[in-house]
N, C-alpha and C positions, 0 to 999 in steps of 0.2 A: 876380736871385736867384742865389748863389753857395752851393754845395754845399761841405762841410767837407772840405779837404784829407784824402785818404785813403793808404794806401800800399799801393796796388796796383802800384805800380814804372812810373808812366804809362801804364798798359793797364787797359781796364777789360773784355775778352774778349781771349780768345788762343784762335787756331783752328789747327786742322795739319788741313792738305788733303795726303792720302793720294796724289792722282793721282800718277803718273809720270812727267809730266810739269810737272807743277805743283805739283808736292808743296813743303809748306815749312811753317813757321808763321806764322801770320797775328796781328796786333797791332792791336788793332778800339779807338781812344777815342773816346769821346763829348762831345762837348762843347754846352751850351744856351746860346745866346748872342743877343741880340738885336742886335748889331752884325754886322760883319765880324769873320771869325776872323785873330784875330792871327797873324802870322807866327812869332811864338816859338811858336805854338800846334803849326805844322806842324814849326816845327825842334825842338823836344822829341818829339816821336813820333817824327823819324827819328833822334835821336840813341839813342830806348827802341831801335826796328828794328833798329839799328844795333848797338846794346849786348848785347840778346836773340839777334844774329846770325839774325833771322828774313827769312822772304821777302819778305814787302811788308808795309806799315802802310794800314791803314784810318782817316779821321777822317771821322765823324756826328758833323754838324753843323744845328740847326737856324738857323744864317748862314749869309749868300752869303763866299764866297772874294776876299780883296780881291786886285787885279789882281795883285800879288807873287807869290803867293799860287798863282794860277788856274792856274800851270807844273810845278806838285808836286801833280801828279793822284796818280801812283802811285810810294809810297816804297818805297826798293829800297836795297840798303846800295851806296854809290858811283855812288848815280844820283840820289839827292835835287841 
């Protein structure tokens, strides 16, 4: 099942954590998938992270992370 192309600008939540230490904005996609999540899946979020200049990117996902994949725990802009 494929959901309609929307334009949320690749985020479908954006959160800003206040801490002070941790403060930033956060870029949360979703995605349903019954395979492995594609790798273009994770490098379009870090390019949104990137583009947003946010802190880290979040992907929910109801697929497992194929091996590629399982090293891009936490997007970070020049850390993906």
């Amino acid at each position: 099942m494929n959901t309609q192309p929307s334009k949320d600008e690749g985020a479908d939540a954006i959160a800003m954590n206040t801490d002070p230490i941790t403060k930033g904005l956060c870029i949360i996609q979703a995605k349903r998938t019954k395979n492995v999540v594609p790798f273009e899946t994770v490098s379009a979020l870090a390019g949104v992270v990137e583009h947003k200049r946010a802190a880290k990117g979040i992907l929910v996902s109801t697929a497992e992370g194929a091996p590629a994949v399982g090293g891009v725990r936490a997007l970070k802009p020049g850390h993906a």
